[in-house]
PyMOL Python script that loads the backbone (N, CA, C, O; Angstrom):
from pymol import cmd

cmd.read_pdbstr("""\
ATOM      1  N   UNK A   1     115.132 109.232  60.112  1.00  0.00           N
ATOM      2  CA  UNK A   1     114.183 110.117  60.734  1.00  0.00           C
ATOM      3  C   UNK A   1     114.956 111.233  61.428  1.00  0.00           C
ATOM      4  O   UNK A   1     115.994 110.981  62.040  1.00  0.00           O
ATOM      5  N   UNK A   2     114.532 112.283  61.350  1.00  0.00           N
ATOM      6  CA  UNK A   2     115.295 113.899  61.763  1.00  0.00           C
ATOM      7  C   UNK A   2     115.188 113.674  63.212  1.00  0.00           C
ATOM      8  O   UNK A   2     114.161 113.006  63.332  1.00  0.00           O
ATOM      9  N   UNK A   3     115.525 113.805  63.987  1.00  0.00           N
ATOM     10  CA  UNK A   3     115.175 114.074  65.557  1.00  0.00           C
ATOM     11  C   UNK A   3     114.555 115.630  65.789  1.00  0.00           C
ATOM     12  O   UNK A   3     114.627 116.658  65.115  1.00  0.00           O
ATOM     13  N   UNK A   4     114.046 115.363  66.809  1.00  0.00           N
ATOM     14  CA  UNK A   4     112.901 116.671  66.550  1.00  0.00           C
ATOM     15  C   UNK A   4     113.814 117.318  68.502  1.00  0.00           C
ATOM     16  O   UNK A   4     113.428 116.991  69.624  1.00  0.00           O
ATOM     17  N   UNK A   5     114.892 118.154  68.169  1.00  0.00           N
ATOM     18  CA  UNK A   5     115.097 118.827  69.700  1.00  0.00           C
ATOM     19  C   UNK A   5     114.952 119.756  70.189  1.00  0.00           C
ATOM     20  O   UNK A   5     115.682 120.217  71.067  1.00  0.00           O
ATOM     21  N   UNK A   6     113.931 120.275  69.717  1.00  0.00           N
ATOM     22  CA  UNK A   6     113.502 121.910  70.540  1.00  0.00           C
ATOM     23  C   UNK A   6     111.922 121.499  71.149  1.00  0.00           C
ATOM     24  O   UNK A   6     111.316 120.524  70.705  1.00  0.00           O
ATOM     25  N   UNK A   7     111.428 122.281  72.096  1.00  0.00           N
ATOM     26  CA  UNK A   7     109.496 122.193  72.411  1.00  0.00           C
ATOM     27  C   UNK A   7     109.139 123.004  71.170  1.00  0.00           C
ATOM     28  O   UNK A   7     108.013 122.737  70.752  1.00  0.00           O
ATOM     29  N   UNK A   8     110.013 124.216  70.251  1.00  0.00           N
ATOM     30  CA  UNK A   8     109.203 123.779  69.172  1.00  0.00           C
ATOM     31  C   UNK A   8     109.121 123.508  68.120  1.00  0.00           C
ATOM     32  O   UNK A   8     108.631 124.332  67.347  1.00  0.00           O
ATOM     33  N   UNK A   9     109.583 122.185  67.622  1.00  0.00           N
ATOM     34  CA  UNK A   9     109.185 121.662  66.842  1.00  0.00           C
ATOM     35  C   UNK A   9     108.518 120.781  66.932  1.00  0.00           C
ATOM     36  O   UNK A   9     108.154 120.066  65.999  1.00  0.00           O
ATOM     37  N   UNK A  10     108.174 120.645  68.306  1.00  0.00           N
ATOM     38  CA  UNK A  10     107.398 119.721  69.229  1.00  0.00           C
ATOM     39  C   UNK A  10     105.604 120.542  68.820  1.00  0.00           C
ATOM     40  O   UNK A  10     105.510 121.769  68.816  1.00  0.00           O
ATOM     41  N   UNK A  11     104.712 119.892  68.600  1.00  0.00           N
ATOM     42  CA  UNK A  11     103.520 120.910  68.182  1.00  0.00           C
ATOM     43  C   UNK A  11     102.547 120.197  69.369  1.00  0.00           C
ATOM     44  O   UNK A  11     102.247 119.073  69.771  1.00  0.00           O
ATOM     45  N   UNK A  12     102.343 121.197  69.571  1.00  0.00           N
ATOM     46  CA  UNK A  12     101.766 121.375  71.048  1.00  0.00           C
ATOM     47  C   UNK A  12     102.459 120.584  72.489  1.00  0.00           C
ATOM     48  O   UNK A  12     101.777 120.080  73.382  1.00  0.00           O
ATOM     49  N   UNK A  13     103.858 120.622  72.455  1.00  0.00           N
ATOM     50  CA  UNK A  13     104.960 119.985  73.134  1.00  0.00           C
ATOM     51  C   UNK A  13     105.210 118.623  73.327  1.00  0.00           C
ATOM     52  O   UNK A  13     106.026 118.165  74.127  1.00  0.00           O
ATOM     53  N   UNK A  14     104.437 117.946  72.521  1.00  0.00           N
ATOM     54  CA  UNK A  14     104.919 116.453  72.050  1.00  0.00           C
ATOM     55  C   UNK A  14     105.156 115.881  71.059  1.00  0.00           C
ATOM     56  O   UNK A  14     105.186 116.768  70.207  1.00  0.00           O
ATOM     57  N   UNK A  15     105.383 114.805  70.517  1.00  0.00           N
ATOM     58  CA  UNK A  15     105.767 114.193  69.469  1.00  0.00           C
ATOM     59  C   UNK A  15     105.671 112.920  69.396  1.00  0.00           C
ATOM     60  O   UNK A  15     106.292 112.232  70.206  1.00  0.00           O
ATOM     61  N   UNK A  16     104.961 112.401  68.518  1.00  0.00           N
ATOM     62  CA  UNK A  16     104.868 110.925  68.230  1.00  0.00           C
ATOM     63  C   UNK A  16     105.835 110.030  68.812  1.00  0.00           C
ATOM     64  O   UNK A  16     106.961 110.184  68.338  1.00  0.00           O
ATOM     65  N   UNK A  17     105.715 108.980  69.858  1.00  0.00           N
ATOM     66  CA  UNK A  17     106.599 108.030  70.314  1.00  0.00           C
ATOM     67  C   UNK A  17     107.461 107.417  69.332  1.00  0.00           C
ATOM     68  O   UNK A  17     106.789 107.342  68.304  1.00  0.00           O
ATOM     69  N   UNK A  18     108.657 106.922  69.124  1.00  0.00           N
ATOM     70  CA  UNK A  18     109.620 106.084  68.560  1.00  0.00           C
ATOM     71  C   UNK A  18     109.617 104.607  69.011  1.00  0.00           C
ATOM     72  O   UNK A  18     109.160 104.430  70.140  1.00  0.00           O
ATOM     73  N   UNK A  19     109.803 104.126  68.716  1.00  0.00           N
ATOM     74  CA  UNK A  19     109.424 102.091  68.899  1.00  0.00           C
ATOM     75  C   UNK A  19     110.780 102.192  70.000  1.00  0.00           C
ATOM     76  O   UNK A  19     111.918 102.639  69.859  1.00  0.00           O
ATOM     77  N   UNK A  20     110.218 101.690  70.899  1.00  0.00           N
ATOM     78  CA  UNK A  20     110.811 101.340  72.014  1.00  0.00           C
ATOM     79  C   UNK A  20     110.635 101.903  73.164  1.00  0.00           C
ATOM     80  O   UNK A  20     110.935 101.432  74.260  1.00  0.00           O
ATOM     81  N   UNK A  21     109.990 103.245  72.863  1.00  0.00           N
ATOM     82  CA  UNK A  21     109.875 104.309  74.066  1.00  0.00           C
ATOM     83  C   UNK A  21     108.938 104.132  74.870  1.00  0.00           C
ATOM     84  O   UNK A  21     107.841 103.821  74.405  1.00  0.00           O
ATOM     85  N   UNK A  22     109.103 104.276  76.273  1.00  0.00           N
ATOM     86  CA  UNK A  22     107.748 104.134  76.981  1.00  0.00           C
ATOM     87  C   UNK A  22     107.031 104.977  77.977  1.00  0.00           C
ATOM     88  O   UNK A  22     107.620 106.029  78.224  1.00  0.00           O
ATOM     89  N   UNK A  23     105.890 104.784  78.623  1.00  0.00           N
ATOM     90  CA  UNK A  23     105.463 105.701  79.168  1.00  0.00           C
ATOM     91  C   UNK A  23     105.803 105.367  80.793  1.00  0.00           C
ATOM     92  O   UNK A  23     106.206 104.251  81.120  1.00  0.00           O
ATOM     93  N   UNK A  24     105.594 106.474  81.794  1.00  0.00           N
ATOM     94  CA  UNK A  24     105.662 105.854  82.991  1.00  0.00           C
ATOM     95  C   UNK A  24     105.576 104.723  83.514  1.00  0.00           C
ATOM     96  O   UNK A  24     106.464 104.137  84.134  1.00  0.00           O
ATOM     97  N   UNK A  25     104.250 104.277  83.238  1.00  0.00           N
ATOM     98  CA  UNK A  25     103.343 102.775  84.000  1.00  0.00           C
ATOM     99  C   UNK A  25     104.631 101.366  83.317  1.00  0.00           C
ATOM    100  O   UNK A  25     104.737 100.167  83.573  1.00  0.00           O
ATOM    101  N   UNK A  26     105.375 102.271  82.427  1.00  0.00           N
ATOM    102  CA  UNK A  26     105.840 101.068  81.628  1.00  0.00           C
ATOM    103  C   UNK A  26     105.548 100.310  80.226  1.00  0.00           C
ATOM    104  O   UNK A  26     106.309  99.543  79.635  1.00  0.00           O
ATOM    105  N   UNK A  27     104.214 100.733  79.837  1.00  0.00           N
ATOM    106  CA  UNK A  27     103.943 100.119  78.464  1.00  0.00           C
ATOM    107  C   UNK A  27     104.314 101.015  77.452  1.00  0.00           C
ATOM    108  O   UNK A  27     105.014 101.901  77.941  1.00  0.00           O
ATOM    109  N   UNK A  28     104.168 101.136  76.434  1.00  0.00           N
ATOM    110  CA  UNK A  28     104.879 101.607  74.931  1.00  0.00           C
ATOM    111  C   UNK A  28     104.038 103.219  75.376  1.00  0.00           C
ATOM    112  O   UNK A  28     103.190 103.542  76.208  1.00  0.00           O
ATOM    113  N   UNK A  29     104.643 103.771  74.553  1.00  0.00           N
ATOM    114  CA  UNK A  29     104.306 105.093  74.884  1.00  0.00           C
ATOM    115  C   UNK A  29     103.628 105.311  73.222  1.00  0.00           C
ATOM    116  O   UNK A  29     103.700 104.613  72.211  1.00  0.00           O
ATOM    117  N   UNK A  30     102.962 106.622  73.519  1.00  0.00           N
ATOM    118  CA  UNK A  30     102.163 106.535  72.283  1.00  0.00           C
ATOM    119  C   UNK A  30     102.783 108.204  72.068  1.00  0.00           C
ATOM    120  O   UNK A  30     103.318 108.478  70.993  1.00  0.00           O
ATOM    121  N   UNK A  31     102.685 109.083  72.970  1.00  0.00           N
ATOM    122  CA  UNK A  31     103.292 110.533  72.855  1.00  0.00           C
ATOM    123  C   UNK A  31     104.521 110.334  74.082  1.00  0.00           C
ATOM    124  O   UNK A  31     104.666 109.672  75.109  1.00  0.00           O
ATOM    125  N   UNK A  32     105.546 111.676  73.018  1.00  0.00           N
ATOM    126  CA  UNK A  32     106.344 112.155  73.808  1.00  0.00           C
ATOM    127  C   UNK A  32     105.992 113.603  74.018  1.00  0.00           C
ATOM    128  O   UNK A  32     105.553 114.458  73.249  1.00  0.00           O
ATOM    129  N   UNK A  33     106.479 113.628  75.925  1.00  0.00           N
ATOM    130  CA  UNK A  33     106.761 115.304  76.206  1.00  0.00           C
ATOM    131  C   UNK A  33     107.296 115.571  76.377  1.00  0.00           C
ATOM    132  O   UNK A  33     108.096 114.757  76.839  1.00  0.00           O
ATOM    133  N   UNK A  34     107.774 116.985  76.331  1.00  0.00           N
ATOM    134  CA  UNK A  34     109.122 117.396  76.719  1.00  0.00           C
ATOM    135  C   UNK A  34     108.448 118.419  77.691  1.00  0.00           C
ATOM    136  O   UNK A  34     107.781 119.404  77.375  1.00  0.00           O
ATOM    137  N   UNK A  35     108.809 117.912  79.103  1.00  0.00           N
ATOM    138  CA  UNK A  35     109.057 118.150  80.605  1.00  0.00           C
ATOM    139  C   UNK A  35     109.520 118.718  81.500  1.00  0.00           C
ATOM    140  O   UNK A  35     108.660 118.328  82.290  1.00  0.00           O
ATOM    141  N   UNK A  36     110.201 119.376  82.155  1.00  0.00           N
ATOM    142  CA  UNK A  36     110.995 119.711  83.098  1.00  0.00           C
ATOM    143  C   UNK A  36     111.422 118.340  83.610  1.00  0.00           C
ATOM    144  O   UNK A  36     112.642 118.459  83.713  1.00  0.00           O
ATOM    145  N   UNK A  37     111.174 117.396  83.899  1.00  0.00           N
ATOM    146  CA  UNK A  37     111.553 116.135  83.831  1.00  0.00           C
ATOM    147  C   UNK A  37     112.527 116.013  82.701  1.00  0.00           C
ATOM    148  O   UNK A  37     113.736 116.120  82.902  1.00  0.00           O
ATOM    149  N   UNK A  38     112.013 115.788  81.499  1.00  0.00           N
ATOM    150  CA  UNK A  38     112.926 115.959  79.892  1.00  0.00           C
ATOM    151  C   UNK A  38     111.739 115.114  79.750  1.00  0.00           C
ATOM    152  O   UNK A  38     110.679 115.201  80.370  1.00  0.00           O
ATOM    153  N   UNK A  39     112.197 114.004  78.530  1.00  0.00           N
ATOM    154  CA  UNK A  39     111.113 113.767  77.702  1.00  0.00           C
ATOM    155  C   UNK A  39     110.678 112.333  79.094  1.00  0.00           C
ATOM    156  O   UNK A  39     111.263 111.667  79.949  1.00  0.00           O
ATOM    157  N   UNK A  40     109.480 112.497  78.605  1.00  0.00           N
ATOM    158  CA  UNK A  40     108.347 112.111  79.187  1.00  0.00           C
ATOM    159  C   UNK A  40     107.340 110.958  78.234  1.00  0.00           C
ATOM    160  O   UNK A  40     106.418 111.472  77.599  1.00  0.00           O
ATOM    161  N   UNK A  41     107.473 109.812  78.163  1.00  0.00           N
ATOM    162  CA  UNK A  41     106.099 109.235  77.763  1.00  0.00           C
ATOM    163  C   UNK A  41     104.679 109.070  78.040  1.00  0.00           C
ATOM    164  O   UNK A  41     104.196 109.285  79.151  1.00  0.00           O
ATOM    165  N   UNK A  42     104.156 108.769  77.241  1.00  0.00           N
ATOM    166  CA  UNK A  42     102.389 108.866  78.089  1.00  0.00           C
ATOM    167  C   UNK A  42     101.896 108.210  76.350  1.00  0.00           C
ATOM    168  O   UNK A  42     101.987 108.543  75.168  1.00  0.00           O
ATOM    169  N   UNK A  43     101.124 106.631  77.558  1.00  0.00           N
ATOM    170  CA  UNK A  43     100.548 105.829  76.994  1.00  0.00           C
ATOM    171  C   UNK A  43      98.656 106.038  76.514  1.00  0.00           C
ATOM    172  O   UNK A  43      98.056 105.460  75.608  1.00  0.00           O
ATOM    173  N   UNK A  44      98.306 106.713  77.168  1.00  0.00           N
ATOM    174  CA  UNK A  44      96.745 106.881  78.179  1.00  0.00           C
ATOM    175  C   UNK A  44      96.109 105.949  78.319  1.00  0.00           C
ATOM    176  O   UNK A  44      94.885 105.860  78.223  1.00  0.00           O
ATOM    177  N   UNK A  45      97.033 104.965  78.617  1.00  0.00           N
ATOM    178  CA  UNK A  45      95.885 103.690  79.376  1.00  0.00           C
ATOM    179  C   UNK A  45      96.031 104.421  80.431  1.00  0.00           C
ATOM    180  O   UNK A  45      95.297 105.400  80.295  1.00  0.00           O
ATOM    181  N   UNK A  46      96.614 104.465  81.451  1.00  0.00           N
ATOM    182  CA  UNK A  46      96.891 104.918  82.898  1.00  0.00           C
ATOM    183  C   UNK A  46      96.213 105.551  83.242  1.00  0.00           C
ATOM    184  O   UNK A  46      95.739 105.454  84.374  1.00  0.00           O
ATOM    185  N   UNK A  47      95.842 106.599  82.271  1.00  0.00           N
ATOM    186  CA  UNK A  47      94.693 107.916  82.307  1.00  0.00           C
ATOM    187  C   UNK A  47      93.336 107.913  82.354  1.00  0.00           C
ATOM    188  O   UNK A  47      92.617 108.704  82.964  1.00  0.00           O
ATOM    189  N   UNK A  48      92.883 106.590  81.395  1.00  0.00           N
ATOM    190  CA  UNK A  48      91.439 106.089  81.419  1.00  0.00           C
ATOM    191  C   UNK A  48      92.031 105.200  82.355  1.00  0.00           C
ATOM    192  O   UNK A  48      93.048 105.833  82.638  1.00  0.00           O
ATOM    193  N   UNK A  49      92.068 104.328  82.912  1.00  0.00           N
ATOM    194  CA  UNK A  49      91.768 103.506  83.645  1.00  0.00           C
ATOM    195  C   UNK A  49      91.426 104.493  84.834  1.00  0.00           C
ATOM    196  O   UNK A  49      90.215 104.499  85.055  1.00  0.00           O
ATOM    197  N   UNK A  50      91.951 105.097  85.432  1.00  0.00           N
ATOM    198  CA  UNK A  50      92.165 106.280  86.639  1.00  0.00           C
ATOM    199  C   UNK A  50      90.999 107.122  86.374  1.00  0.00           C
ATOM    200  O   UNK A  50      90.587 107.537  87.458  1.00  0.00           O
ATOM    201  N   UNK A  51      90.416 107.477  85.578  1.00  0.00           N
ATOM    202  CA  UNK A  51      89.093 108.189  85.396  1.00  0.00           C
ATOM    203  C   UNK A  51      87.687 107.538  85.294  1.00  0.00           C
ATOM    204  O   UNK A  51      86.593 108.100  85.347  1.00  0.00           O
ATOM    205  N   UNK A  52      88.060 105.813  85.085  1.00  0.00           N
ATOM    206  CA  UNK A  52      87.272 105.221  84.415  1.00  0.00           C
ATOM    207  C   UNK A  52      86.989 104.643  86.578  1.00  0.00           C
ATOM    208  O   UNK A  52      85.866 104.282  86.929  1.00  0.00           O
ATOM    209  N   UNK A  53      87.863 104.678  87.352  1.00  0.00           N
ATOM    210  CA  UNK A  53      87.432 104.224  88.569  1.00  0.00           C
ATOM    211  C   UNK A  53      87.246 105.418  89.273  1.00  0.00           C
ATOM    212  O   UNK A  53      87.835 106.477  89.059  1.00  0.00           O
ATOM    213  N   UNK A  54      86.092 105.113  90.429  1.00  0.00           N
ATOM    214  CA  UNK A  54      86.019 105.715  91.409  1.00  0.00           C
ATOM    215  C   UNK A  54      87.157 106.378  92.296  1.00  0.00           C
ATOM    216  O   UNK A  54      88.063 105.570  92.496  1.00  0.00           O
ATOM    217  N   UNK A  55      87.367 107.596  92.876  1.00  0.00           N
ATOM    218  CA  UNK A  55      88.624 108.103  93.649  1.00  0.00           C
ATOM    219  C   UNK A  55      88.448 106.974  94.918  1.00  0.00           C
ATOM    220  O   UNK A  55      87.459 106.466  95.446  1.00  0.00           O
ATOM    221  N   UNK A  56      89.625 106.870  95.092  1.00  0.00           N
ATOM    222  CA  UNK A  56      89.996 106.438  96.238  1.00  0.00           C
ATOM    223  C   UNK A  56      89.549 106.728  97.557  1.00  0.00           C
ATOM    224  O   UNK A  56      90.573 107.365  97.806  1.00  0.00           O
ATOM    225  N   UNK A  57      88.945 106.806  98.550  1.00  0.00           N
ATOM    226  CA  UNK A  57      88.295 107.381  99.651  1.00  0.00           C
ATOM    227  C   UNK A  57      89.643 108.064 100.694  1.00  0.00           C
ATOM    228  O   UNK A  57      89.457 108.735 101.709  1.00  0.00           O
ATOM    229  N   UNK A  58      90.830 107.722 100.183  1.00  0.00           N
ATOM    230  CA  UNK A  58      91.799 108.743 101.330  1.00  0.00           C
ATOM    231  C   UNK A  58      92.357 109.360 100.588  1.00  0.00           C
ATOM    232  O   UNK A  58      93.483 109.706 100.942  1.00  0.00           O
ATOM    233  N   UNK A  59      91.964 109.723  99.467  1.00  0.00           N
ATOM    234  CA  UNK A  59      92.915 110.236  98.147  1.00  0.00           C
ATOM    235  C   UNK A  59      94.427 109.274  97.741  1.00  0.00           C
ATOM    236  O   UNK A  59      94.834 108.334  98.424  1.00  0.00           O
ATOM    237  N   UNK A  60      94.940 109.677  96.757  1.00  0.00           N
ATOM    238  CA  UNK A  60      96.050 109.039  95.734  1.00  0.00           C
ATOM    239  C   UNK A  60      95.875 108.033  95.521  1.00  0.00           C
ATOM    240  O   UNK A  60      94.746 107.701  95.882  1.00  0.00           O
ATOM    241  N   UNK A  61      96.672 106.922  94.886  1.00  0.00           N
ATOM    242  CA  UNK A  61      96.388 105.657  94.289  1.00  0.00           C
ATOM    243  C   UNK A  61      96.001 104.534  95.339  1.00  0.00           C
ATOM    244  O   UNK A  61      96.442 104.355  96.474  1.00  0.00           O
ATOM    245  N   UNK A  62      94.985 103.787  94.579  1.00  0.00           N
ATOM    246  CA  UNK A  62      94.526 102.699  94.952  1.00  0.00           C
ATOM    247  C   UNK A  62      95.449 101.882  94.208  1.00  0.00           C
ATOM    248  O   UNK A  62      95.544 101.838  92.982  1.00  0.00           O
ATOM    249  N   UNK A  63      96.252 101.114  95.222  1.00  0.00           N
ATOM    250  CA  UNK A  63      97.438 100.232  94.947  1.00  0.00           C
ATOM    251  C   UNK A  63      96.782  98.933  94.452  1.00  0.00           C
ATOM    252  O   UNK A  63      97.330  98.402  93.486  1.00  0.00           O
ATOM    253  N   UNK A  64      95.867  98.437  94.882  1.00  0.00           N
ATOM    254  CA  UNK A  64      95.062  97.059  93.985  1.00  0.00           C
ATOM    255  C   UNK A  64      95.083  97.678  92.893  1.00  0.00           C
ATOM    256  O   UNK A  64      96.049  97.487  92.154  1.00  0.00           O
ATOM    257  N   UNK A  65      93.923  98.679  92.446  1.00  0.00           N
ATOM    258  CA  UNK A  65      93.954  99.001  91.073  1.00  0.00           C
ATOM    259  C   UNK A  65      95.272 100.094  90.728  1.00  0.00           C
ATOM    260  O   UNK A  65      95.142 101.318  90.699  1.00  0.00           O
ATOM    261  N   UNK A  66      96.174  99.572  90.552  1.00  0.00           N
ATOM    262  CA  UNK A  66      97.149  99.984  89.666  1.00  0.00           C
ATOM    263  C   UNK A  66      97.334  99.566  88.489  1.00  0.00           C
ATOM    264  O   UNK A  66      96.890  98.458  88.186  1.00  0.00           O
ATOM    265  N   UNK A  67      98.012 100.323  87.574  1.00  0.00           N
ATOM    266  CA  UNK A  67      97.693  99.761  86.128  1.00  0.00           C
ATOM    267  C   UNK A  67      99.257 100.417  85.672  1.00  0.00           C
ATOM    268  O   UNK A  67      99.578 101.141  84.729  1.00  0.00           O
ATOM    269  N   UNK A  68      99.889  99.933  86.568  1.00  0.00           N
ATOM    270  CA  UNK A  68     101.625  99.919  86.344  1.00  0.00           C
ATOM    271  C   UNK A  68     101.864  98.738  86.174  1.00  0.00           C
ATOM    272  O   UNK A  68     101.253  97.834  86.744  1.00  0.00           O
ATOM    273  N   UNK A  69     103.254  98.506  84.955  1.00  0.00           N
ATOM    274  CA  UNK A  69     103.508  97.001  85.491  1.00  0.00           C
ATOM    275  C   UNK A  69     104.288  96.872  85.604  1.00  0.00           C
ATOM    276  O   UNK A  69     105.243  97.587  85.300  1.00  0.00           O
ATOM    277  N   UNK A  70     104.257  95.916  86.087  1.00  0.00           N
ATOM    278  CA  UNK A  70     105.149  94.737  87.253  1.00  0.00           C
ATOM    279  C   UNK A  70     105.426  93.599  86.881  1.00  0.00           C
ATOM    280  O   UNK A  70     104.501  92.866  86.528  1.00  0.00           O
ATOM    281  N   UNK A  71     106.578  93.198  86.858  1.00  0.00           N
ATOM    282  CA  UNK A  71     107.773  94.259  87.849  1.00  0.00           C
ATOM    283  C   UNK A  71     108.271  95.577  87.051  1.00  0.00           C
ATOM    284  O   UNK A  71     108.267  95.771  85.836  1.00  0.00           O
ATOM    285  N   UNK A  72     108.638  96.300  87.943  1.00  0.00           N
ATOM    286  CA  UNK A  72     108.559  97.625  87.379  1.00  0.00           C
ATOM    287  C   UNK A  72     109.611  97.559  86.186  1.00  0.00           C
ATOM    288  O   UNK A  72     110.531  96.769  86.397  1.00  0.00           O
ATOM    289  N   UNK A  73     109.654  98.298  84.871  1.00  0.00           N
ATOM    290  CA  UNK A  73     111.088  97.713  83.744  1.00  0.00           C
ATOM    291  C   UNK A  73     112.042  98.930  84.402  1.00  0.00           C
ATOM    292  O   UNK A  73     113.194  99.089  83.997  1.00  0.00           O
ATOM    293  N   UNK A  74     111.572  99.612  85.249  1.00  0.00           N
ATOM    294  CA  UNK A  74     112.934 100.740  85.498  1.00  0.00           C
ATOM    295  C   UNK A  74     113.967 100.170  86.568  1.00  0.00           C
ATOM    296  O   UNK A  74     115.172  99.988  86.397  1.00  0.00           O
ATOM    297  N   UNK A  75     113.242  99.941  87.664  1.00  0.00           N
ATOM    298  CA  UNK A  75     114.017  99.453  89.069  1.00  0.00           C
ATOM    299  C   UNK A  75     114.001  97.856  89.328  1.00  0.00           C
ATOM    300  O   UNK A  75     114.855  97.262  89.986  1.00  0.00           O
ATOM    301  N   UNK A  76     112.726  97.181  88.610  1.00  0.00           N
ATOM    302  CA  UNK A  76     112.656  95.826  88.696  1.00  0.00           C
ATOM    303  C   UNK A  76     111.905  95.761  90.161  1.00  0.00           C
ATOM    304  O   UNK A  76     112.327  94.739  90.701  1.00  0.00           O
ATOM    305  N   UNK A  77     110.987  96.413  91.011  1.00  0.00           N
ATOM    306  CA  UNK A  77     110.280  95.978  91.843  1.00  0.00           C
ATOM    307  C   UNK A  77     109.100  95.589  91.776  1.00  0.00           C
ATOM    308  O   UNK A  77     108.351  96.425  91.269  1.00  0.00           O
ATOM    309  N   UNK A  78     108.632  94.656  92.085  1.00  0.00           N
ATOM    310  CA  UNK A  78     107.479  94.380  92.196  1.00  0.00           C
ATOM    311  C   UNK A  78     106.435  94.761  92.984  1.00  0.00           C
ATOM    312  O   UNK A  78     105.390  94.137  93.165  1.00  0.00           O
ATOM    313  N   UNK A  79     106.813  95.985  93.521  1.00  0.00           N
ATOM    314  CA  UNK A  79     105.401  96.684  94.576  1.00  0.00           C
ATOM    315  C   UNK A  79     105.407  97.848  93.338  1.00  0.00           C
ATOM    316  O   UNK A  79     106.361  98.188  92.638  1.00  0.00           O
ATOM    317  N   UNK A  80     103.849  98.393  93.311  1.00  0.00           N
ATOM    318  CA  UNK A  80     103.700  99.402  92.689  1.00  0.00           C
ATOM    319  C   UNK A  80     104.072 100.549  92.972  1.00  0.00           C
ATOM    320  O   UNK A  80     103.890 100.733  94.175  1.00  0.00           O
ATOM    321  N   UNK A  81     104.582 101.580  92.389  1.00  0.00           N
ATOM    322  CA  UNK A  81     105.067 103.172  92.590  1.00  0.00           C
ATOM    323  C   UNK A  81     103.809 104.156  92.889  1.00  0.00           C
ATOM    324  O   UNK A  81     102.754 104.250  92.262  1.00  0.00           O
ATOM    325  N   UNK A  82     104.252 104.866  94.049  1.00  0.00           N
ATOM    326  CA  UNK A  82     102.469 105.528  94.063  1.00  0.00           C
ATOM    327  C   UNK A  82     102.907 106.519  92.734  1.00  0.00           C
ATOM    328  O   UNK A  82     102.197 106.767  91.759  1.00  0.00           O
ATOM    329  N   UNK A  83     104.460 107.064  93.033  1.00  0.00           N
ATOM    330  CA  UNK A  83     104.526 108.048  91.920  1.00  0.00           C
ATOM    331  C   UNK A  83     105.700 107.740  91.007  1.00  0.00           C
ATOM    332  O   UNK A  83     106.467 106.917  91.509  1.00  0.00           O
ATOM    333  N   UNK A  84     106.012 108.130  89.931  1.00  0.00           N
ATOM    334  CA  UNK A  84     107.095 107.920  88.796  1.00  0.00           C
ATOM    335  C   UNK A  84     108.027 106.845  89.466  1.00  0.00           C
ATOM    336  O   UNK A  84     108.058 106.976  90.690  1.00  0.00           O
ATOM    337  N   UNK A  85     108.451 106.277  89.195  1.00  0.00           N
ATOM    338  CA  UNK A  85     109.610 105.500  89.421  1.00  0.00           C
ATOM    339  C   UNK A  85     111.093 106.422  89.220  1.00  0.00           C
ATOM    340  O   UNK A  85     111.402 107.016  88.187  1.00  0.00           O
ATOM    341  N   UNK A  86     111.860 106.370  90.421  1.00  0.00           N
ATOM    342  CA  UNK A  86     113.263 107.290  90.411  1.00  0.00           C
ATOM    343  C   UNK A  86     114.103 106.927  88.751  1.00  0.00           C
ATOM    344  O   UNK A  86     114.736 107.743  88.080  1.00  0.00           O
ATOM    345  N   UNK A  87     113.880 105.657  88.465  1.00  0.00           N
ATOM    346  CA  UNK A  87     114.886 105.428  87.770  1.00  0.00           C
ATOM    347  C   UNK A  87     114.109 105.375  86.070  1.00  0.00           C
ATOM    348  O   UNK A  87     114.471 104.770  85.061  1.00  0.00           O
ATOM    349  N   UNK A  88     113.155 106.111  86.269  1.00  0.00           N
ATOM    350  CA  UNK A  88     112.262 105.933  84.908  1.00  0.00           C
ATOM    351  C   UNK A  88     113.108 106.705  83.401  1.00  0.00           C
ATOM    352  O   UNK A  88     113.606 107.826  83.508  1.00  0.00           O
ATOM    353  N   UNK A  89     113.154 106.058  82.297  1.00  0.00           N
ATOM    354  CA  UNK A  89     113.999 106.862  81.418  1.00  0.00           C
ATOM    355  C   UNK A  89     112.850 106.518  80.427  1.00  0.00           C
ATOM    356  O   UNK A  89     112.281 105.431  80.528  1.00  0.00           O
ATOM    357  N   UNK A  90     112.464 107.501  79.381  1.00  0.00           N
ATOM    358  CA  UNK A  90     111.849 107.550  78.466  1.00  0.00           C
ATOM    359  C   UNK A  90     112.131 106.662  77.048  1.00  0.00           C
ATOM    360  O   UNK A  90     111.391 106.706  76.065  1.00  0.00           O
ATOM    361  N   UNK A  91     113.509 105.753  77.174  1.00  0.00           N
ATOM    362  CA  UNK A  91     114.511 105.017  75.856  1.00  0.00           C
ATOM    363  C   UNK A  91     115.307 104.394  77.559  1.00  0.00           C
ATOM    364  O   UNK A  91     116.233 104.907  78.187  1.00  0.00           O
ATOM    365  N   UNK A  92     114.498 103.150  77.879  1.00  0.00           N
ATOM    366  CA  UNK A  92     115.436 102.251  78.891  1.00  0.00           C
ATOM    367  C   UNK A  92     116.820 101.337  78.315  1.00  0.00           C
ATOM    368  O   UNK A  92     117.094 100.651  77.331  1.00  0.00           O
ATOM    369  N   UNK A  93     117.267 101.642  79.163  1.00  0.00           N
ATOM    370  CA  UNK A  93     118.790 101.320  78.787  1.00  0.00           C
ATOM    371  C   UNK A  93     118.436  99.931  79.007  1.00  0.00           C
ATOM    372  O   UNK A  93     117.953  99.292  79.942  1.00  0.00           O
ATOM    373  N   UNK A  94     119.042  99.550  77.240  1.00  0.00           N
ATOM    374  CA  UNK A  94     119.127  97.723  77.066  1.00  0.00           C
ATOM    375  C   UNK A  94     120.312  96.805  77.269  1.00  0.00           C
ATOM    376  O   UNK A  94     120.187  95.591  77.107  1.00  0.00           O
TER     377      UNK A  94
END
""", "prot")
cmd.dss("prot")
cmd.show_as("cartoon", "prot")
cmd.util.cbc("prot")
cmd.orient("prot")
């Protein structure tokens, strides 16, 4: 498979995930982006689930309903991240 390294050959700045890659929350990623971050996964469970609940009444995440998992595969903690995990890599080092 060619590797695809520019945004464009990227069509509409993503590209089909590769087996192994994942998204933030941690599960398999379904698209890649390319970020200012760099590449970026995104599953959209995370996305429906988060639209599919009510906002939070103080704003940002409702830590019960999180739909990260745990333990986290980047840092290995078991409290949820309100935001990205520091050590998140798009191809986690095995």
């Amino acid at each position: 498979m060619k590797a695809l390294t520019t945004a464009e050959t990227w069509e509409g700045g993503a590209r089909p995930a590769w087996p192994h890659e994942l998204c933030t929350c941690g599960r398999p990623a379904e698209l890649v982006y390319n970020t200012q971050r760099g590449e970026t996964g995104y599953c959209s469970i995370s996305a429906a689930a988060a639209e599919a609940r009510e906002p939070h009444p103080i704003g940002g995440i409702d830590v019960e309903d999180s739909t990260s998992v745990l333990p986290c595969p980047f840092c290995g903690t078991d409290e949820p991240h309100l935001v990205v995990c520091p050590d998140y890599r798009v191809r986690p080092v095995s």
